[in-house]
Every structure is written in C-alpha cells, then in structure tokens.
C-alpha positions, 0 to 999 in steps of 0.5 A, a space after each residue: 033587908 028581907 028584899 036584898 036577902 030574898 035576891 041574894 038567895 035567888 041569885 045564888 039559886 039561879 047560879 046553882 042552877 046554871 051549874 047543875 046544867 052544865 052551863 058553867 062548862 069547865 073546859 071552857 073556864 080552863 082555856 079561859 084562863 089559859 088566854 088570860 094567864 097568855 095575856 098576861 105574860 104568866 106562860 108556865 100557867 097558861 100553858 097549864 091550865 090548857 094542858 088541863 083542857 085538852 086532857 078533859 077533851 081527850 077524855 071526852 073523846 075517849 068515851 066515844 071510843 066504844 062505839 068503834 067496836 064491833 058486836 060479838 059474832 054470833 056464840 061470842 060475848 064481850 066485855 066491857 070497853 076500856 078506854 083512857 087518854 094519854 096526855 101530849 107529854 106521854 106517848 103522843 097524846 094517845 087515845 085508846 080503847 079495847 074490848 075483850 071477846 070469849 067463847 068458852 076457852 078462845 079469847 080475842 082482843 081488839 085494841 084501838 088507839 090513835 096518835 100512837 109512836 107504834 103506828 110509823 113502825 106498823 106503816 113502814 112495814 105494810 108500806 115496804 114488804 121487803 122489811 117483812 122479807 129481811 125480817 124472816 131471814 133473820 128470824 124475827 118475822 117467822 109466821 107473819 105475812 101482809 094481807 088485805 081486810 076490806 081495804 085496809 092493808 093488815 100485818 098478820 101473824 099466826 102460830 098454828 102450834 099454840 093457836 094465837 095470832 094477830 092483826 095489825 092495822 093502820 087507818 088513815 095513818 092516825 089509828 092502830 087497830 090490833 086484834 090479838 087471838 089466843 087459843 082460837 082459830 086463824 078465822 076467828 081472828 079474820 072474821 072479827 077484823 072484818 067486822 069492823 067498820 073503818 069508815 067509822 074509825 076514820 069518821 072518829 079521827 077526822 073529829 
C-alpha cells in the first residue's frame, strides 16, 4: 500500500513537473481537440477550440512586435510597446503594436499592424497617384504627397500650420506602418521613418 502511495505521488510529481516546464504546451491541446471535435463530426467545437488556438498564436506573435521598433533618436525617450491580437472574425485577424516618442512637447508615434483592411486602401493610393491627384482637387488630399523612405514608398502628409504630420507606409502588401507626429518638425517625422528596418518587418510577416 505504502508503495502503490509513494507512485502515485511520484507520478503526480512528475506530471507537475512536466507542466511547470511548459511541456504540456496549451496550444498544442487545443488543436488537439479541435482534430478530435473534426473527427468526430462536432464542428462548431472543432472550430472553437482552433479559433482559441490561433488566437494564443497571434498573441505569441504579437509580443515579437516590439522589436520591430526603432531606438529613440538621440534627445528622445520612448514609451513602452503596446501590442495585441485581434481575432479572424474582427478586422482580419490583425496584429498590432505601437510605441510613443517624446522630446519635451514634440510627441510622435509609430504604429505597426499586419492584415489590416486599411492596408488596400493605402496601396491604391501609392500605387495610383492620380487617386492623390482627384483627391486635392476636391480638397480632401490638401498637404499630402507620395515620397520614397528607403525603398518603401510613403503617403505623406504635413500641416506646417499646427506642425503635425504623418507617414504611411505599406510593406509587402502585409503591414501598415504609420508614423504620426504632433508639435514637431516635418524631419522628425522623416528621420524616424528612416530608421526603421524594414527588412525586419518583412522577416516578421514571412513568419
């Protein structure tokens, strides 16, 4: 009887154990029963229990986000990145991140997100600049212009008036990176965009 105790609590031990390092892996039970809800012909659980899945994956995928961003340029600080994952069922399936930079009153943003709806309407409008063209006739494109950030294509715009701006940038047809500036200069605006590496933003998409 001692015996059959003193396994049962090694057993248990041992299982502890496992979980503690992370070896009962809880995506992996998830897609696990979503195969076995499949199997069975239950597919409103099946579909759950993957749904769940690929939502804890997105979220893993979404802390990798900060290090896309760049360092503060030098006279700046940043603020911590701010990141989440949006399920398929809302907007996509988007991830997203952003990190605020300050210098005394001067603030600017950059935001990343991937599988954004935001990102054809961007595209058609660096792929066509006649849309930019029709849109400052009307008045609704005033200040906003197409230029080139490394070999990144960038919808611009500035309001020399209350000195904000900002830049949108489309990579790999997958991510939006926007960069918002508030009472700072057009270069501030600039050098930040330039700093970024988009060799790691396509690295990060790929993934």
């Amino acid at each position: 009887m001692f015996k059959k105790n003193l396994l049962a609590l090694f057993i248990i031990s041992f299982v502890f154990s496992l979980n503690a390092a992370g070896w009962a892996d809880e995506i992996e039970q998830e897609i696990t029963s979503g195969l076995s809800a499949y199997k069975a012909k239950q597919y409103s659980k099946s579909a759950e229990h993957l749904e769940f899945a690929a939502q804890k994956i997105r979220n893993l995928k979404a802390k990798k986000i900060e290090t896309l961003f760049p360092k503060p340029l030098p006279g700046w600080i940043a603020s911590d990145t701010e990141s989440g994952a949006v399920g398929r069922m809302f907007m996509g399936g988007v991830i997203s991140g952003s990190k605020k930079y300050l210098k005394n009153s001067s603030t600017v943003n950059i935001t990343i997100t991937t599988d954004n709806p935001m990102i054809g309407v961007v595209s058609g409008i660096l792929s066509n600049p006649m849309m930019l063209q029709m849109g400052a006739q009307l008045g609704n494109a005033a200040g906003q212009e197409i230029v080139r950030v490394k070999d990144q294509k960038a919808l611009k715009a500035w309001d020399p008036e209350n000195l904000e701006g900002s830049m949108q940038m489309v990579v790999d047809n997958r991510a939006l990176v926007s960069i918002e500036g508030a009472n700072c200069r057009v270069e501030d605006i600039q050098k930040y965009a330039e700093s970024i590496d988009f060799g790691k933003i396509k690295a990060y998409i790929a993934e």
